[in-house]
PDB file of N, CA, C, O and CB in Angstrom:
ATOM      1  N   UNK A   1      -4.198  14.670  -7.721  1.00  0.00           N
ATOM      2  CA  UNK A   1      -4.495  13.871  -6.525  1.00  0.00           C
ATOM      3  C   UNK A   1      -4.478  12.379  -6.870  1.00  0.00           C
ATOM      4  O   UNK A   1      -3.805  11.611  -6.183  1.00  0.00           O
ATOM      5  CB  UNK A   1      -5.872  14.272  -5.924  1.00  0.00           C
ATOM      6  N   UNK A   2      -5.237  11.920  -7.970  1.00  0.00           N
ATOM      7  CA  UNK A   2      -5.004  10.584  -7.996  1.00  0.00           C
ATOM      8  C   UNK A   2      -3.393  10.501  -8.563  1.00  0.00           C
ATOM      9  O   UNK A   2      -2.526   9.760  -8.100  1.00  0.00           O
ATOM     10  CB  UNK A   2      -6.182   9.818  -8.947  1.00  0.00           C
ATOM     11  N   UNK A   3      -3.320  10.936  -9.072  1.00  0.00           N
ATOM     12  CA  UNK A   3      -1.441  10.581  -9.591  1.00  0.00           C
ATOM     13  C   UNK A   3      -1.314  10.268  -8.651  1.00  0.00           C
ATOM     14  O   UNK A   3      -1.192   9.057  -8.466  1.00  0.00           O
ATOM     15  CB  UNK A   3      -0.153  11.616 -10.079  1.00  0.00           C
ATOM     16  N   UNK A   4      -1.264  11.328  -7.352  1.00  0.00           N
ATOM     17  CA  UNK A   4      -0.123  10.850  -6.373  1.00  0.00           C
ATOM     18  C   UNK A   4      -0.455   9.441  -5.432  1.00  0.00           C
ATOM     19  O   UNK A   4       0.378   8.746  -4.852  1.00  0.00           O
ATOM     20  CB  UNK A   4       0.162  12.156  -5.296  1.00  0.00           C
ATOM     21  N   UNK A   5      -2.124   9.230  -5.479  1.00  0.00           N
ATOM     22  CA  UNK A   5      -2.485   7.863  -4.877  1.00  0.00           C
ATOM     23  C   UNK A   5      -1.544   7.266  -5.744  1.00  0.00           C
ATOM     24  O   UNK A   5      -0.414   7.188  -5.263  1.00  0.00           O
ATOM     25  CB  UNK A   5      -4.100   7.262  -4.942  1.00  0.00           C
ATOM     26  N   UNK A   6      -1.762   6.608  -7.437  1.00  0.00           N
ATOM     27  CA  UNK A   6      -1.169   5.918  -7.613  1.00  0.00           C
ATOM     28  C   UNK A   6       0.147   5.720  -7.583  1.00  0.00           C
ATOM     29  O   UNK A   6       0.596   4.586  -7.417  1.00  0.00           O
ATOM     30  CB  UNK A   6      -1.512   5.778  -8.191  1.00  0.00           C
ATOM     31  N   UNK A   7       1.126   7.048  -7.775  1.00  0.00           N
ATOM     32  CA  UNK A   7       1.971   6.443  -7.089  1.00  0.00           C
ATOM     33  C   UNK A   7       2.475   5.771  -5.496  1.00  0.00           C
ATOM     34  O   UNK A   7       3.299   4.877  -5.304  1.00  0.00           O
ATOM     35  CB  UNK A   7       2.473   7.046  -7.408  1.00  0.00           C
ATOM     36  N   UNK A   8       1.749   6.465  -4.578  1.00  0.00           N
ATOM     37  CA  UNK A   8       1.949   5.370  -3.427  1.00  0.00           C
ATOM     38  C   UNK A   8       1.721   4.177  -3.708  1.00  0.00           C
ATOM     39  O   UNK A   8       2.478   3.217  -3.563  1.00  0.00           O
ATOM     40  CB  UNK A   8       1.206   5.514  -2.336  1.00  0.00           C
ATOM     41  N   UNK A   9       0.070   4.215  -4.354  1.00  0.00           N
ATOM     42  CA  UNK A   9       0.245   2.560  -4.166  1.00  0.00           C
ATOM     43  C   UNK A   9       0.971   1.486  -5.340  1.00  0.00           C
ATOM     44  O   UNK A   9       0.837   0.270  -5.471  1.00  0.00           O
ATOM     45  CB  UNK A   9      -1.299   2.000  -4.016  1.00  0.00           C
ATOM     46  N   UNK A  10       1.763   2.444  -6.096  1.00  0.00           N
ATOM     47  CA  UNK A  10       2.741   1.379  -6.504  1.00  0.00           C
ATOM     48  C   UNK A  10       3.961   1.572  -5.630  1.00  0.00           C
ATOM     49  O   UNK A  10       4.188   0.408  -5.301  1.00  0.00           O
ATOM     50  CB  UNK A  10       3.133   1.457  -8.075  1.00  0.00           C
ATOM     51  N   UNK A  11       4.865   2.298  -5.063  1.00  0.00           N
ATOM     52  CA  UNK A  11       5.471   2.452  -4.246  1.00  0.00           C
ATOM     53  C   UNK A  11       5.089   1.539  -3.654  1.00  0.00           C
ATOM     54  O   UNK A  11       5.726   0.519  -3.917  1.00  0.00           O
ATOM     55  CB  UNK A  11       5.534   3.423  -3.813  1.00  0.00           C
ATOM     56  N   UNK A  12       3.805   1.339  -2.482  1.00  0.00           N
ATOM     57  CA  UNK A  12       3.663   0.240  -1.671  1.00  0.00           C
ATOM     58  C   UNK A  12       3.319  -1.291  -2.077  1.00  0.00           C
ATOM     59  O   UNK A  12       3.318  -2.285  -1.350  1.00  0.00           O
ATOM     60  CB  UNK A  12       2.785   0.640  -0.897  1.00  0.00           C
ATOM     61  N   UNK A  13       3.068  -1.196  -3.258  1.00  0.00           N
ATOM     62  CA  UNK A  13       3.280  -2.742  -4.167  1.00  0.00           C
ATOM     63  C   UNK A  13       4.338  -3.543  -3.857  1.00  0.00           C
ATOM     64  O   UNK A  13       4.218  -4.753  -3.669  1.00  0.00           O
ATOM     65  CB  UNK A  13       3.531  -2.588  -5.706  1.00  0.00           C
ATOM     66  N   UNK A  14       5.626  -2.795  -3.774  1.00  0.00           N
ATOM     67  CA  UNK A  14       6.912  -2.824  -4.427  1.00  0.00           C
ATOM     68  C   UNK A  14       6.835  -3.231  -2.331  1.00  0.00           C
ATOM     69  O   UNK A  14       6.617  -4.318  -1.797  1.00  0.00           O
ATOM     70  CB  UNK A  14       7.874  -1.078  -5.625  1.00  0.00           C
ATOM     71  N   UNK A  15       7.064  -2.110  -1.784  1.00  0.00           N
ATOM     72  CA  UNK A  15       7.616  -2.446  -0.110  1.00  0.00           C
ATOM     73  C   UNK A  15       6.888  -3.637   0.195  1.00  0.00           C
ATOM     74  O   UNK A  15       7.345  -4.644   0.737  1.00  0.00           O
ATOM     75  CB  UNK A  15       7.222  -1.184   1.202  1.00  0.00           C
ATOM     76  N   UNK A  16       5.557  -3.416  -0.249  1.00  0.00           N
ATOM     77  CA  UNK A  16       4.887  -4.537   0.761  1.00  0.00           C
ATOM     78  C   UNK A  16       5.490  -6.445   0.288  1.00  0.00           C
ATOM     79  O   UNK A  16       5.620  -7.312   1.152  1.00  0.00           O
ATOM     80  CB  UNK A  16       2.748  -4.312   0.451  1.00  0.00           C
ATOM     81  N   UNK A  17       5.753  -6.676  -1.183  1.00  0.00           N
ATOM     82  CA  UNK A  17       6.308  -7.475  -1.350  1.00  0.00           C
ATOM     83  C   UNK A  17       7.894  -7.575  -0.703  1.00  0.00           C
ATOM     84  O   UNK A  17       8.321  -8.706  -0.469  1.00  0.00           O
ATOM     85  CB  UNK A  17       6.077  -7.509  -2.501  1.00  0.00           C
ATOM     86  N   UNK A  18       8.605  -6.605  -0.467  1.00  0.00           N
ATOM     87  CA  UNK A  18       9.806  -6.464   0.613  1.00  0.00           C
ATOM     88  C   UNK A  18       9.163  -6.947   1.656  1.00  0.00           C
ATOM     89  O   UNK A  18       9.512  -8.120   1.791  1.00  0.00           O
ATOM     90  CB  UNK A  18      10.447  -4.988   0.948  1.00  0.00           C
ATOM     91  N   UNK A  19       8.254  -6.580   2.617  1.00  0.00           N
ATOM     92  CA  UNK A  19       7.412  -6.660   3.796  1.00  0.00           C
ATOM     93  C   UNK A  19       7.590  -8.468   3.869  1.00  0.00           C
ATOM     94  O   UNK A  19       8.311  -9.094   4.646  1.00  0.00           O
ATOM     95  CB  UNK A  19       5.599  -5.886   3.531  1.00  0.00           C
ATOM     96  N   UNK A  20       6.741  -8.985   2.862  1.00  0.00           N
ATOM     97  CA  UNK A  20       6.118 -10.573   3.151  1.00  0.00           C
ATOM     98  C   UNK A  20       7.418 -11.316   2.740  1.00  0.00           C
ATOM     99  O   UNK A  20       7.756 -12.368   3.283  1.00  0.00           O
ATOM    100  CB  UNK A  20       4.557 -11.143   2.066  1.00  0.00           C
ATOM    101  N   UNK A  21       7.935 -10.879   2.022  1.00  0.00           N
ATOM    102  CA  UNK A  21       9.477 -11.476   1.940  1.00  0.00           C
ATOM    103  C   UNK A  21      10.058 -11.502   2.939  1.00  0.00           C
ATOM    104  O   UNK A  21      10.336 -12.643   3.306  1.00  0.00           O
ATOM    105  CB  UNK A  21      10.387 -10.878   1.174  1.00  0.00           C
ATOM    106  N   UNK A  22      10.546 -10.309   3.895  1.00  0.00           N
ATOM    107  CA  UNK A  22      11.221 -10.242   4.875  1.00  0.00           C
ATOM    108  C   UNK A  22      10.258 -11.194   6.272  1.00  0.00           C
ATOM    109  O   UNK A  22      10.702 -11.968   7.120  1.00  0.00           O
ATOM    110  CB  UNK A  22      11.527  -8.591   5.013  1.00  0.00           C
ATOM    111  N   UNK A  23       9.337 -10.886   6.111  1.00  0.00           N
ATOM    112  CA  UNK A  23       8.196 -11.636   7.091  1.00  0.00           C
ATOM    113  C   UNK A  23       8.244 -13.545   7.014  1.00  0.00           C
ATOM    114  O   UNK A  23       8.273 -14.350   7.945  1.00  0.00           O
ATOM    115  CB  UNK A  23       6.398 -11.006   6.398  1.00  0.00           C
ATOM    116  N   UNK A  24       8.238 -13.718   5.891  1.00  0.00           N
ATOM    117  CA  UNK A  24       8.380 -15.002   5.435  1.00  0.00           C
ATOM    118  C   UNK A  24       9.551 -15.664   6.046  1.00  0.00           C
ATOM    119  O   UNK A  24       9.553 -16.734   6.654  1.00  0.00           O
ATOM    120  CB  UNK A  24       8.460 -15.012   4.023  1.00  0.00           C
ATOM    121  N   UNK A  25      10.609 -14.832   5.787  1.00  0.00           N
ATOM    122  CA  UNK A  25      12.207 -15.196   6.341  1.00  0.00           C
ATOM    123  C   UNK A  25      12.210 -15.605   8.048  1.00  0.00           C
ATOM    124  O   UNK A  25      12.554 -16.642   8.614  1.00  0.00           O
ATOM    125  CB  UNK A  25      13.342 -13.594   6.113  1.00  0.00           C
ATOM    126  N   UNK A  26      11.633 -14.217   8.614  1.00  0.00           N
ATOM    127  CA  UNK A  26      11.115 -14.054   9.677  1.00  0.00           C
ATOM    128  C   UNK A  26      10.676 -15.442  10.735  1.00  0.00           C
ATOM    129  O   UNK A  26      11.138 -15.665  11.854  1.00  0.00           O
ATOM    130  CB  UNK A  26      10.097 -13.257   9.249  1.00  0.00           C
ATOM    131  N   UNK A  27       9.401 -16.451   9.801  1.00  0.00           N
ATOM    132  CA  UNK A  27       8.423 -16.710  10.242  1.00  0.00           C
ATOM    133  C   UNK A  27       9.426 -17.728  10.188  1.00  0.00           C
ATOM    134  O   UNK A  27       9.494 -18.314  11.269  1.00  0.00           O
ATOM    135  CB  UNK A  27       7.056 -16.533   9.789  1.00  0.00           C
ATOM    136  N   UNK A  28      10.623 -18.369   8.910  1.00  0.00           N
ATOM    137  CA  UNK A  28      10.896 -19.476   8.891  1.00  0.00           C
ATOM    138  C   UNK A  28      12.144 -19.455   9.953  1.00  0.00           C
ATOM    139  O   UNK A  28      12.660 -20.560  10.121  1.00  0.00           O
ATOM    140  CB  UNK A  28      11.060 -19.934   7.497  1.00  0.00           C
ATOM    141  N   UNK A  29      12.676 -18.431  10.651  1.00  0.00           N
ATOM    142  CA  UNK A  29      13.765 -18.218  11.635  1.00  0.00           C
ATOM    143  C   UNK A  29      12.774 -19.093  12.556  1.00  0.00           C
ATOM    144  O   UNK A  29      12.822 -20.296  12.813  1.00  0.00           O
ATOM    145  CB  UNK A  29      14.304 -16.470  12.127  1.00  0.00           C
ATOM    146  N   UNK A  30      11.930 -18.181  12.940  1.00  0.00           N
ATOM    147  CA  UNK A  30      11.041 -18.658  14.283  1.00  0.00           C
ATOM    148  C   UNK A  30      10.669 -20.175  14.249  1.00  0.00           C
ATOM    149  O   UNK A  30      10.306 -20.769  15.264  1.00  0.00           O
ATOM    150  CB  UNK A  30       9.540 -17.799  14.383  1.00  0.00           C
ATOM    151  N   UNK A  31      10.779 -20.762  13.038  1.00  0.00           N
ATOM    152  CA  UNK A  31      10.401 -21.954  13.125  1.00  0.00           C
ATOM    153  C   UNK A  31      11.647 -22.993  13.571  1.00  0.00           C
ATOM    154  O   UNK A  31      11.475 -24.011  14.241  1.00  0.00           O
ATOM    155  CB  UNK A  31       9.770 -22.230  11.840  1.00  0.00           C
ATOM    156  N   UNK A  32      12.780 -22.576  13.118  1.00  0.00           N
ATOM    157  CA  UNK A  32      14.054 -23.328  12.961  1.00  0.00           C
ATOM    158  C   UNK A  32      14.280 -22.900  14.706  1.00  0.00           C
ATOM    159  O   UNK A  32      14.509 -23.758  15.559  1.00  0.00           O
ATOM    160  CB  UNK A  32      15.381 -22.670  11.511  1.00  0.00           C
ATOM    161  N   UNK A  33      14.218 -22.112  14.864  1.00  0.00           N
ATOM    162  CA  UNK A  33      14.269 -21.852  16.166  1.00  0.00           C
ATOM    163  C   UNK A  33      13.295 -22.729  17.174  1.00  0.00           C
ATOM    164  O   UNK A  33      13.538 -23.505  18.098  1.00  0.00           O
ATOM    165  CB  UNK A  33      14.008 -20.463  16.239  1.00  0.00           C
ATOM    166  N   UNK A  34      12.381 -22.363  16.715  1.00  0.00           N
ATOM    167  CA  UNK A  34      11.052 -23.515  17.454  1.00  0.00           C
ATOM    168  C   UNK A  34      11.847 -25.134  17.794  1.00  0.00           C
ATOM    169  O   UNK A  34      11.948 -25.848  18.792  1.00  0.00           O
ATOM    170  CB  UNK A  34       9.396 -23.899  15.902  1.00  0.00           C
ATOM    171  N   UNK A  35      12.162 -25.188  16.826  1.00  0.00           N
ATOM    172  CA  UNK A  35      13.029 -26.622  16.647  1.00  0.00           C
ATOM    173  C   UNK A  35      13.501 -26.906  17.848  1.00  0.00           C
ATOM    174  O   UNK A  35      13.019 -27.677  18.678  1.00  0.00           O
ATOM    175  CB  UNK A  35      14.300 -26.628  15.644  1.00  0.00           C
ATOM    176  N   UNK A  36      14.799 -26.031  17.945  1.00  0.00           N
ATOM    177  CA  UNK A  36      15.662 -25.987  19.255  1.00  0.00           C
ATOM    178  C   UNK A  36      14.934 -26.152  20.732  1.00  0.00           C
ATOM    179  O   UNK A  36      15.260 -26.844  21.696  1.00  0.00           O
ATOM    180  CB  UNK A  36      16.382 -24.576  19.264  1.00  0.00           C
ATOM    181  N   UNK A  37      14.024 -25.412  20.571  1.00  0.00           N
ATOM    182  CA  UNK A  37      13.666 -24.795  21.907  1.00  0.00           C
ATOM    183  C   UNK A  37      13.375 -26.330  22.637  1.00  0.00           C
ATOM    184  O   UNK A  37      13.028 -26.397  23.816  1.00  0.00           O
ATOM    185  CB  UNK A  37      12.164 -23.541  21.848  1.00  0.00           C
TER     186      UNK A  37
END
């Protein structure tokens, strides 16, 4: 049982830094965009 916690939560180590990366990108679209508007 714990094995398998830890592997999720390295599994989700790994996505969630995908996550704030992709979010980050995200946030700076909306901003460049903001620009325009």
């Amino acid at each position: 049982m714990t094995l398998k916690i830890s592997k999720i939560l390295k599994a989700n180590r790994n996505s969630t830094s995908v996550i704030i990366r992709v979010y980050q990108n995200n946030m700076k679209n909306v901003n460049e965009t903001g620009k325009y508007n």
